[in-house]
N, C-alpha and C positions, 0 to 999 in steps of 0.2 A: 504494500500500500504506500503510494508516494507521501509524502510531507508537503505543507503550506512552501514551505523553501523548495523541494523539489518543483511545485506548479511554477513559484515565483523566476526560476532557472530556464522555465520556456516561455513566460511569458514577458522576462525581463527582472533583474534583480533590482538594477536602479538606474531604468531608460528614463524615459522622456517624461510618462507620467509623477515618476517618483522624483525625478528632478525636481519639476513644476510644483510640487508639494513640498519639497524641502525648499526651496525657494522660500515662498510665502512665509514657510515656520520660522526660517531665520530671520524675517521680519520680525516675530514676536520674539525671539532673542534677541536682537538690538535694541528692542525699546524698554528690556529689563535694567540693563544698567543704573537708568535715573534714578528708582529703587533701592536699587542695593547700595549703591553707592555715593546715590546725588548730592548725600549729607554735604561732600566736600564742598560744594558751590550753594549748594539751599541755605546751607548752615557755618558761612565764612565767617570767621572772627577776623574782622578788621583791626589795622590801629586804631584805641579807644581810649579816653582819659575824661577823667570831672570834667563835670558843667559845672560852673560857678559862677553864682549873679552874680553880676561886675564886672568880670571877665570882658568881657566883648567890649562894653564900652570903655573901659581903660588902656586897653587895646589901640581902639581908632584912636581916639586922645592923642596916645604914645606913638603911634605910625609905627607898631611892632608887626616883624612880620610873623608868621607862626610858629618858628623853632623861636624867637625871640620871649614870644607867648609864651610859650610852656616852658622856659628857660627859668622864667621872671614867676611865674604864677603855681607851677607845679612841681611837689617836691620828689627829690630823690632816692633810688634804692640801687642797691649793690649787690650785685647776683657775680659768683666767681670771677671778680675783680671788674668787671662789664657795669659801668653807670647805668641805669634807666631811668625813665621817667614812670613815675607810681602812677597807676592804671586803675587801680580801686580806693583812693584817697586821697582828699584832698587839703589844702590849709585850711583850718575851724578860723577864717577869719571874714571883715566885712572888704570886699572889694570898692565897694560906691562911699569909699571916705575918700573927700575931694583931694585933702592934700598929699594923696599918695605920689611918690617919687617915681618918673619914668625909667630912672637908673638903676634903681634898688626899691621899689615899691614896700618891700617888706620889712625894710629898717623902721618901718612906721612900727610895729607892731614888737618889736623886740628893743631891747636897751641896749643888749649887747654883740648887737650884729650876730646872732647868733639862729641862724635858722633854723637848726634841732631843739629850739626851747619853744619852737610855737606848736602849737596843739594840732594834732591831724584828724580829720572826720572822714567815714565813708561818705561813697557817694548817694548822697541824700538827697540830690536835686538832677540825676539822671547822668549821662555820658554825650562825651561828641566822637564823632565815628570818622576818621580818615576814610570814606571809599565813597566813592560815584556812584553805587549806585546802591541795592537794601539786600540785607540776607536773613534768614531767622534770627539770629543773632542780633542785629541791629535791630531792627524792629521790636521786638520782645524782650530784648536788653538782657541778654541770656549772657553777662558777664559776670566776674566777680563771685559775688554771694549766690547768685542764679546760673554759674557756669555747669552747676549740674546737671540743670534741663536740659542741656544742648546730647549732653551722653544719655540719658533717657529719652530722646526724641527716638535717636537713631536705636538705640538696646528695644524700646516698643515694635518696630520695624521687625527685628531678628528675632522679636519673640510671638509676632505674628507668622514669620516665616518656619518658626518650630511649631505654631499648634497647628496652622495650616496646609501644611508639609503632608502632617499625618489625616488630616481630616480628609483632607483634599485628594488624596492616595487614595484613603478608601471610596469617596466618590466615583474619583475613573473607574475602580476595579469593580464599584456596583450599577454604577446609570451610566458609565460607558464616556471615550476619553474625549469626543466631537462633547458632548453635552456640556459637561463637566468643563473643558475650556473656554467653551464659550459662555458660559456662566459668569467663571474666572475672570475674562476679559471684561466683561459688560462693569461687575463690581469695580474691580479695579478704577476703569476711566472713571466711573460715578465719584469714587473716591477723592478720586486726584483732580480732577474739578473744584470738589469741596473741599477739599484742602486749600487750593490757591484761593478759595475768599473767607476763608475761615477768620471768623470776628477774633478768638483770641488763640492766645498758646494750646489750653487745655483743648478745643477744638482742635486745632492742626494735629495736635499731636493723635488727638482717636482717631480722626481721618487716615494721618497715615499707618494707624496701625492696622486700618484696613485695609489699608492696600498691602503691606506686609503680610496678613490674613491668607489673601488670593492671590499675591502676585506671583511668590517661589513655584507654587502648588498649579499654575497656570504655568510658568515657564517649563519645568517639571513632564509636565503634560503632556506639551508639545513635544518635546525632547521623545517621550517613550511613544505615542504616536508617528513619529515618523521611523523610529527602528525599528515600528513591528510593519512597517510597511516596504522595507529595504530587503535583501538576502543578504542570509549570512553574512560573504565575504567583503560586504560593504559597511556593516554594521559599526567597526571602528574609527571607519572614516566617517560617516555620516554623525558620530558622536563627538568628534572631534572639532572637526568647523561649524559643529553646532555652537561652540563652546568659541569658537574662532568667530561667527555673527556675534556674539556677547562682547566680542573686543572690539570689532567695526562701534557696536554701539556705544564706549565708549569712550569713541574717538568723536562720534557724531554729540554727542552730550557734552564734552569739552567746548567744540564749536558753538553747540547754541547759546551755554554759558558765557560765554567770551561775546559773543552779541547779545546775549539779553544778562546786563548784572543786575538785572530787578526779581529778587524769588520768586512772587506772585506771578509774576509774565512767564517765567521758565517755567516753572509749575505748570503755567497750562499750555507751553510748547509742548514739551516734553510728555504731555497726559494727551492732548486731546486725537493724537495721529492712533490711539489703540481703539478709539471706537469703528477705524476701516477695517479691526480685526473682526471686528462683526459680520464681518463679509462671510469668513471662514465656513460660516453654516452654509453656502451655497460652493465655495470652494473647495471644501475638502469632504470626503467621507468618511464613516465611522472605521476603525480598527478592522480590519478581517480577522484578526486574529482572537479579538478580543468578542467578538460575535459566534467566532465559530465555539470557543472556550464557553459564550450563553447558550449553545446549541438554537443559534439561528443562525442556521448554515445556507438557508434560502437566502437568506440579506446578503450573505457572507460572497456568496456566490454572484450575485447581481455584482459587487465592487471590485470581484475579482476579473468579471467578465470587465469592468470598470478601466481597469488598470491594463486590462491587455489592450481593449480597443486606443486606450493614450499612449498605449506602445507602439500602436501598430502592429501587434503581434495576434496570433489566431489561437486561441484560444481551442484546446481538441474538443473538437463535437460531442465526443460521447461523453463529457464533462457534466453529469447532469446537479446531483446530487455530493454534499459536502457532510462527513460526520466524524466529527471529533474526538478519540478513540486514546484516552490517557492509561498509560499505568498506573496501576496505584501506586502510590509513592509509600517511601517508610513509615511516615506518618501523616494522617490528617491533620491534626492540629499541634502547629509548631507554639511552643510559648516560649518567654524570655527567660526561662532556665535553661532551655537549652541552648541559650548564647554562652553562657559557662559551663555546663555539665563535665564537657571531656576537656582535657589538658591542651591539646591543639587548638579547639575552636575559641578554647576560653581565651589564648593566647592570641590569636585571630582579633576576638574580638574587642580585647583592652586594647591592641598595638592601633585598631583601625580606628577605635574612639580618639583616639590620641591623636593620631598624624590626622582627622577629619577638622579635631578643635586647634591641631598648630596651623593648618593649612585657613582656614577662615581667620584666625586670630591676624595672623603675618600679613595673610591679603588684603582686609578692612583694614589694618592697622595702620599700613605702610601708605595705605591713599589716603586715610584720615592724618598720618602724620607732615602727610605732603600741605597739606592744607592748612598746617600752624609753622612750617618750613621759613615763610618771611620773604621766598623769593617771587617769581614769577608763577602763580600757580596752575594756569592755562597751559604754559610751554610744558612747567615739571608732569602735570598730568600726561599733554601729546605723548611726551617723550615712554615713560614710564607705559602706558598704551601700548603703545607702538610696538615693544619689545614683546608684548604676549604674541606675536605673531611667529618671530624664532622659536617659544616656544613649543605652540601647534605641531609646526613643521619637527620641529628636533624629534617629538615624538612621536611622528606620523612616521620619521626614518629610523632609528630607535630599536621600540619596542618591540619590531618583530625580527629584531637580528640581533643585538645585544640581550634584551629581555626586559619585564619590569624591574628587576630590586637594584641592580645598580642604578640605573638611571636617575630612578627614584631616591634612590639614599642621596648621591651624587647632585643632584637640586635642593635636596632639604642642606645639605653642609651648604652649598653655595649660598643659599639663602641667611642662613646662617653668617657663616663668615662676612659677607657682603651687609648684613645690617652691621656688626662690630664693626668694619672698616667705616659706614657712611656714620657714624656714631663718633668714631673716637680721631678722623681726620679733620685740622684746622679747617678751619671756616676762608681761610685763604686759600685753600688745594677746592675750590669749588668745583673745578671741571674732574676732580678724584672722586669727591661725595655724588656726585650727580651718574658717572659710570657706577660707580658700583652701587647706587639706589634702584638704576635701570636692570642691572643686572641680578640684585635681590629680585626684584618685580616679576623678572621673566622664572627665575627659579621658582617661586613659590607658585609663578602659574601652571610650570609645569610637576608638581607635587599634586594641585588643587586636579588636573585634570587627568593625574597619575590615579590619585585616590578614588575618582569617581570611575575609571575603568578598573582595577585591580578589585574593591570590593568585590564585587558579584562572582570571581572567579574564587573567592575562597571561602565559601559555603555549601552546602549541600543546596541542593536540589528544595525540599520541602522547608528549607530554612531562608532561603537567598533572600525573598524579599524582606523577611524581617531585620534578617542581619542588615541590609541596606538602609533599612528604615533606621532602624536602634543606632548604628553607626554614625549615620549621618546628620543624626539631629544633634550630634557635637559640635558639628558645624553652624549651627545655630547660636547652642550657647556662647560659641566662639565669638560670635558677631555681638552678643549681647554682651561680653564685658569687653570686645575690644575700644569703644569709646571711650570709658574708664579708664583704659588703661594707658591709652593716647592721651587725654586730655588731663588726665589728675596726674600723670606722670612727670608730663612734661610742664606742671610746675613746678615740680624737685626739683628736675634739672633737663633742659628741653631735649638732650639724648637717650634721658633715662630708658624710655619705650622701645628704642632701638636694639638696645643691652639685653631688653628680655626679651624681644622678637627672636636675637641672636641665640640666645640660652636654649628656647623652646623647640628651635630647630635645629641645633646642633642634635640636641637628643632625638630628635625626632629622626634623625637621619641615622644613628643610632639604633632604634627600635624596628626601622625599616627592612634592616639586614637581615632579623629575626625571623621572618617573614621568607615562606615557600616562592620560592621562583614557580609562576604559572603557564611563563612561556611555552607552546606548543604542548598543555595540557587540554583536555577536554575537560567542562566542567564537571567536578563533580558531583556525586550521584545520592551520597549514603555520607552517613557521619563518620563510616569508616572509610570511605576514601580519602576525607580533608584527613582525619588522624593519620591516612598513611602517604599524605602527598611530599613529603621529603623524599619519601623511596618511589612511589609509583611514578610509575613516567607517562602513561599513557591513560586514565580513569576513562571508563566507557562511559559514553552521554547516556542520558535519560531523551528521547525525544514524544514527541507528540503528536502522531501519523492521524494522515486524514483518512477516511475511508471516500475510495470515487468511484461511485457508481454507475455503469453504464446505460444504456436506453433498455436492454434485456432482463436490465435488476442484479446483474452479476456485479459482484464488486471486484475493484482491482485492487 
């Protein structure tokens, strides 16, 4: 009896029609970004210091120009021998007393020319914002004492993408993966609408936690929607520049950032292009695969005849009937004990929790760290962008001639090393910090898109989607402290986050090695094949044959 992959071998594994479908979905890969990432431009901390009545009109008086201003008017602090100007404080004094000195304004207020004997107050009457145009931050004044909100904006986000993730999963798997996206989508843009006119913080931030909610769990979707539509031997590929549109996107979100520096306005750039996913419901069809698995292999059959006719390919006549014909597997109902139970899997599945939460941590981290950088954030972005594209390619050449575990250990050290280097190099070697940030960026992209192919290769059979599920919601939690760890770090000391990005993946490149090489394995089948995949070279697959029946009734 052939297999769904054997019909898909005559009638095309990934011609014209499956292009055309993969086409479209990498649409909805690119316009994920904004999402997961957009914090760095929604949520820009500008240069920011007191407002203080008086200020401005003693100013014009004095003909000060702005460094002169904050010279004369705001006081000083000392970070590892570096002068600044105080950001959350300002003089407890009255600025509108006329006989203030344009020279020395402040000798008014002291006897002894002594500016650490005046009295300091928070900013009690708001901030001024160096930038052109508005970000969450500015607007909402999510500085200082409220610097916390900005890491809870973005942690809401990731913790939508954790309850989502799984909710959203079982959707596809029950009302099917066309429905279930297009749901996704629909919520989403509503979302991200109300979010850009959202009257205050507390608003914005439930908004976007909806879109967090459906957005992973719609990207998700897509992704496994188009691999059950591909054969076999294109299936890595088609995973892979799935993941390569995610980088086009954003490079395109950099862009429209850099023309629109108003949040609100990006907000609804960025949002309103997903309601043309709406289209999808006349563009795409339901899963065959996932149809045939509901035993409606009549539907099943209609989109397979679907797919040959956008092949160009004929479809064999006596193709009448489709019936989906499983073995039983070891067990029906997998539970989370058996993520531990045996000594392999358990080991499987601490090492994969681990590199899922270093691989989101380093990758939010590093683009949220770009973002309090000080330089140019548009270009560091492109640049930093740019480089996920080597590592697509590295590992599209790679993985099927060297194998995963080197490769993969070999990007987590790089990552590694390359944050220590852009951390502990002068701020004078700029063009040194800037290679090797680029080059951290690409390494942990290639760990991020190591880890999402390598899972699934080392579980059983009756267990894989869980393991993938349990695993991967590491990656979540990752997202949700890396704000914290970006933002409250890097008031210690503004390398500090680099030091632990470095830490987290040195070991992680470490615990890598741990880990069975799957190269030129078949997946496994049974809990004892992963127990014996260091020795076994070749585990026989489990498949899932169709039965096709002729015009006569005979089956083949």
């Amino acid at each position: 009896m052939p297999t769904l992959d054997d019909i898909l071998e005559h009638i095309g594994e990934f011609d014209l029609y499956q292009k055309r479908a993969f086409f479209i979905l990498c649409l909805l890969s690119a316009a994920f970004p904004p999402i997961y990432v957009g914090i760095v431009f929604l949520g820009f901390i500008p240069e920011h210091h007191c407002w203080s009545p008086g200020v401005a009109e003693l100013s014009s008086r004095c003909g000060w120009n702005l460094k002169e201003e904050l010279n004369y008017t705001l006081p000083k602090g000392d970070s590892h021998g570096d002068t600044f100007t105080e950001q959350c404080r300002r003089y407890d004094v009255d600025w509108n007393v006329t006989e203030l000195s344009c020279t020395n304004p402040l000798d008014t207020f002291t006897t002894h020319r002594n500016k650490s004997s005046i009295p300091l107050t928070p900013c009690r009457d708001g901030w001024l914002y160096d930038f052109p145009g508005s970000s969450i931050v500015s607007e909402f004044n999510l500085v200082c004492e409220d610097a916390w909100k900005l890491d809870l904006c973005q942690s809401c986000v990731n913790v939508g993408f954790f309850v989502g993730s799984i909710s959203i999963g079982y959707m596809a798997d029950r009302f099917g993966r066309k429905l279930c996206m297009l749901i996704t989508i629909l919520i989403n843009s509503i979302a991200g609408v109300l979010m850009a006119v959202a009257p205050t913080y507390t608003w914005m931030v439930v908004f976007r936690l909806i879109q967090g909610l459906v957005s992973k769990g719609g990207w998700l979707t897509g992704y496994i929607l188009i691999t059950e539509f591909v054969g076999l031997n294109h299936r890595k590929t088609v995973s892979i520049v799935y993941q390569m549109a995610f980088t086009a996107g954003l490079l395109i979100l950099d862009a429209i950032a850099y023309a629109i520096p108003y949040w609100r306005w990006l907000q609804l750039a960025v949002t309103l292009p997903n309601f043309f996913f709406l289209l999808y419901y006349w563009c795409l069809p339901e899963s065959p695969r996932w149809l045939i698995a509901q035993k409606e292999s009549d539907k099943a059959l209609k989109i397979i005849k679907r797919i040959a006719k956008g092949n160009r390919k004929n479809l064999p006549p006596l193709v009448e009937n489709l019936q989906a014909e499983e073995e039983v597997s070891e067990k029906l109902g997998p539970s989370f004990l058996d993520l531990v139970r045996t000594p392999q899997i358990r080991k499987h599945t601490l090492i994969l929790m681990y590199t899922w939460f270093t691989s989101s941590v380093v990758y939010q981290g590093l683009i949220m760290h770009m973002g309090i950088g000080g330089g140019n954030i548009y270009l560091d972005f492109f640049y930093s962008a740019l480089v996920e594209f080597p590592a697509a390619i590295i590992l599209l050449l790679t993985v099927d001639r060297i194998g995963r575990r080197y490769p993969w250990a070999t990007a987590n050290f790089m990552a590694g090393i390359t944050c220590l280097v852009t951390a502990l190099v002068p701020k004078d070697l700029y063009w040194l910090k800037a290679t090797a940030a680029c080059l951290g960026r690409m390494a942990i992209t290639m760990c991020f898109e190591m880890v999402c192919l390598v899972n699934a290769e080392l579980y059983p059979t009756f267990l894989r989607n869980l393991g993938v599920l349990v695993c991967s919601s590491m990656c979540d939690i990752g997202g949700i402290i890396a704000p914290f760890i970006v933002y409250r770090l890097a008031d210690v000391w503004h390398e500090l986050p680099l030091v632990v990005f470095a830490v987290i993946g040195l070991i992680d490149g470490g615990l890598v090695l741990l880990l069975p090489e799957t190269k030129g394995k078949m997946l496994p089948e049974t809990v004892e094949d992963v127990e014996n995949m260091h020795r076994q070279k070749r585990p026989k697959e489990k498949t899932i044959y169709l039965q096709v029946q002729t015009s006569d009734g005979a089956p083949n």
